[in-house]
N, C-alpha and C positions, 0 to 999 in steps of 0.2 A: 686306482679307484675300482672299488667293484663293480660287475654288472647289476645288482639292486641299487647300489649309489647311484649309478649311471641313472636306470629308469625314472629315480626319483628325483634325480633332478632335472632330468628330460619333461616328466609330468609336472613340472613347479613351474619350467621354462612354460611349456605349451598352454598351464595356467594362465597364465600371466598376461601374455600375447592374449589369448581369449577377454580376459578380461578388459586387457588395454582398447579391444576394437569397438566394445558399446562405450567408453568414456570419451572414446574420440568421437567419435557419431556424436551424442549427446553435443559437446562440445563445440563442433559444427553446425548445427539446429540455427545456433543463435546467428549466423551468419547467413545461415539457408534464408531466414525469415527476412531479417532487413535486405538480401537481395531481392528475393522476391517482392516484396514489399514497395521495392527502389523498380524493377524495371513495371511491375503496373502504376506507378508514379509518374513517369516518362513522359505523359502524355500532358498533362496539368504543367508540370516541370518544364517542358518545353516550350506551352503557349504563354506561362504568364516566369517571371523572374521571382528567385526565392524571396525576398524581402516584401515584395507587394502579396505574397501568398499567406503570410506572417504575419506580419505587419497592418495590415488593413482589415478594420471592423466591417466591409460590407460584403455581408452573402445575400447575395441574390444569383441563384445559379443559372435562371431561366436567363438571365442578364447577362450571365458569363461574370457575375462578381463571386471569385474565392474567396472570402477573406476570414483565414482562419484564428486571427487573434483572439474573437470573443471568444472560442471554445477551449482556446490555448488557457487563458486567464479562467474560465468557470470551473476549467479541470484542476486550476494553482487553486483558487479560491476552496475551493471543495473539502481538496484532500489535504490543506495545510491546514482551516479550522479544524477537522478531522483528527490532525494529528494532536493542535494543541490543546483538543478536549480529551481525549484519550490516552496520551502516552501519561499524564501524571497519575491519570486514575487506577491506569494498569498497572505503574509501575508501585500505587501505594496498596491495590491491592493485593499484587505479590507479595510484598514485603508483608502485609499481613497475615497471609498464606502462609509464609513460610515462616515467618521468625516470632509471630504472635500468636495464632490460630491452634483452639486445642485440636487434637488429632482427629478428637469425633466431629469437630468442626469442619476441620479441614475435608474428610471421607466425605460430610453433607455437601460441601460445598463445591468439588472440582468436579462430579459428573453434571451439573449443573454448568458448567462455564464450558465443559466439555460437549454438554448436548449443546448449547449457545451456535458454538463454531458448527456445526453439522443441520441448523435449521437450513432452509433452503430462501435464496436474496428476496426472492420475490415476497417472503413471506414479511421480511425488515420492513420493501418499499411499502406492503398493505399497513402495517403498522406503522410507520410515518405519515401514511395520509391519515390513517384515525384518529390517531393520536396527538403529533409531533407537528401535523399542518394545522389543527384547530387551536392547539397552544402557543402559536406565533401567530396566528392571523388575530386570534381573540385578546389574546394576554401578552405576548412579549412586545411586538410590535408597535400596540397602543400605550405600552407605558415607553418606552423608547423613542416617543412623540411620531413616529412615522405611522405608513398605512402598510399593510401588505396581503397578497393573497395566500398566505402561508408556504405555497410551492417556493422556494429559495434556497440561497447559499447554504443559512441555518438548517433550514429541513435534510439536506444534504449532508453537511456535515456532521448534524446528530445522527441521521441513521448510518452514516459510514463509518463512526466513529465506534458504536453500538456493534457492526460485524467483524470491527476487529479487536475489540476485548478482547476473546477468548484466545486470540492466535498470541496478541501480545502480553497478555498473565501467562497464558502455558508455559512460550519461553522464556519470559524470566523469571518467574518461577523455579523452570530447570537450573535457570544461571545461578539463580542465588544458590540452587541448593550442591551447589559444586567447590563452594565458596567450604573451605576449611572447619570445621567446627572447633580445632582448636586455635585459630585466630581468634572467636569468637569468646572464647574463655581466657584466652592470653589479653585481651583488652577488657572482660569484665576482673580478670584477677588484678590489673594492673589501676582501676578504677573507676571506669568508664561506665555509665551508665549503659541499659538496653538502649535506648535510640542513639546516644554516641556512638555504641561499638556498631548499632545498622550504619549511621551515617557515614564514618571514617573509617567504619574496618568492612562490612560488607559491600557497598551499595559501591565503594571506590573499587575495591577488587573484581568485583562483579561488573564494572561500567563497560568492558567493549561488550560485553556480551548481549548487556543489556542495549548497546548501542547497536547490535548484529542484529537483535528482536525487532528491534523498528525498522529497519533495513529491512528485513524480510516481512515485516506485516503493512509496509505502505508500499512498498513494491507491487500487493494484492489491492491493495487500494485504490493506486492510480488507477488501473484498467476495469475496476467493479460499475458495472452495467446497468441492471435493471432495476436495483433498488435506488441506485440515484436517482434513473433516469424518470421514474414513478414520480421523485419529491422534490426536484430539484426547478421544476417550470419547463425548461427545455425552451428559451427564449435566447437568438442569437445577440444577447449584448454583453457589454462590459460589468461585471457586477462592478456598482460603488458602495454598497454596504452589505451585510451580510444579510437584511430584509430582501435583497431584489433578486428577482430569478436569474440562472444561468444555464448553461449548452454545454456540459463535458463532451470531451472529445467520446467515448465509449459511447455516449447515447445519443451522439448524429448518429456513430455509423450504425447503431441499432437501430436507429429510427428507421433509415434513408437506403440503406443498403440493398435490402432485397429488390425495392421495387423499381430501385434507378440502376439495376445493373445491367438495363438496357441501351441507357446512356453512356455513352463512353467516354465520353468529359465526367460526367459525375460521378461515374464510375471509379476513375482516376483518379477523381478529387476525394473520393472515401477512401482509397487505400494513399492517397497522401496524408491523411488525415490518422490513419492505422500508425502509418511511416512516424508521424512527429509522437504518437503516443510512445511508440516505440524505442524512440531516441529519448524522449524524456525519461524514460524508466532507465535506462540504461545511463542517461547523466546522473538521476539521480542515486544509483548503485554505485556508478563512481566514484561519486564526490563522497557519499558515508562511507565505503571503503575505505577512501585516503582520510577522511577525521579516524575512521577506527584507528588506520596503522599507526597516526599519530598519537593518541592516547597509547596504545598499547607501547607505543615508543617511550611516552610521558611517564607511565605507570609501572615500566620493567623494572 
């Protein structure tokens, strides 16, 4: 071997190593965080037992009651209407985007979905209360035979569904467009109408990706802050309909945080509360991982 071989593959090795030390760090973080997270926990963790911390709808903290169920549940309520208003809409917008849409269409319309992702939250939650609170207090509510103050499940879930358009059309939008063009001619040559050949030749071939798009746009979901916390009531109970107010976990600790970090029980009790948002995200990264593997297992 020469001495330029040598160098250069001396300089690939010493690459490499370099590069390997920020993936590992990164990598770590996540581990960094639910430790930390877990020993300011300690303290709640120890006086009361996990299941009554869970499990039990009463917070009164001056009381010494944790009970962090309602918040557990206003955070599932939230961001599962959320998903199921949003994911069809993004997923038909894509498709129109990309397999319908004329090109000068298309140019009109993606910096627009584009500026969408880059408004700032608080500007959604101001528009939820203008908007999205006087059309359920006024109009949906009253034909749904209930009463409600608009602040609720609904308000919450339209405006968290509204901040993730843009992240969930971007990426599947990409996915589609990765998707073969001539699959797409080999099912119109063979007889397939346009929406056949999206239905069973794109939208299947495209499906983990599109299932990776939702993975990563409620991932930002679960933990989004100020615009729920704006429309959502921030009342510690169990939502039973989508009219009644709810507590995400993200806007206790936005609520509560700074000013009871004097407290060392409540203190506690906020980064146990950081802790389950934590774990939640992280089961639910899990769990769409292993459906992804499986579809792409189904679809090889």
């Amino acid at each position: 071997m020469s001495s330029s071989t040598k160098r250069r593959y001396l300089k690939d090795k010493i690459a490499g190593k370099c590069m390997m030390i920020p993936a590992i760090i990164i990598s770590f973080l996540l581990f960094a965080i639910f430790s930390l997270l877990l020993i300011h926990s300690e303290q709640i963790l120890s006086m009361y037992s996990l299941p009554d911390l869970i499990l039990s709808s009463s917070w009164k903290p001056l009381a010494g009651d944790f009970g962090f169920f309602p918040f557990i549940m206003g955070t599932v309520w939230v961001t599962c209407l959320a998903m199921i208003i949003s994911i069809p809409i993004s997923i038909f917008s894509a498709v129109y985007l990309s397999e319908y849409a004329h090109p000068k269409i298309r140019k009109i319309i993606q910096p627009f979905i584009d500026l969408l992702a880059g408004i700032p939250s608080v500007v959604f939650g101001l528009f939820g209360i203008i908007l999205i609170i006087p059309v359920i207090r006024d109009y949906l509510a009253p034909m749904a035979g209930t009463t409600s103050s608009g602040y609720s499940v609904l308000a919450g879930g339209l405006v968290l569904s509204i901040m993730v358009f843009p992240i969930l059309i971007s990426i599947i939008y990409e996915v589609l467009g990765t998707v073969p063009m001539e699959m797409r001619e080999a099912s119109l040559t063979l007889g397939a109408n346009k929406w056949e050949t999206i239905k069973k030749v794109v939208l299947r071939k495209a499906y983990p990706g599109i299932i990776a798009a939702i993975i990563l746009g409620f991932s930002r979901a679960f933990g989004e802050t100020m615009a729920v916390l704006m429309v959502v009531g921030n009342v510690a109970i169990v939502p039973s309909s989508v009219f009644d107010p709810a507590y995400p976990i993200p806007a206790l600790i936005a609520n509560n945080y700074g000013e009871m970090m004097s407290v060392p029980i409540y203190d506690s009790a906020l980064m146990f509360a950081a802790l389950i948002l934590f774990v939640m995200v992280v089961a639910f990264n899990v769990a769409s991982k292993y459906v992804l593997i499986k579809i792409k297992r189904r679809t090889a």
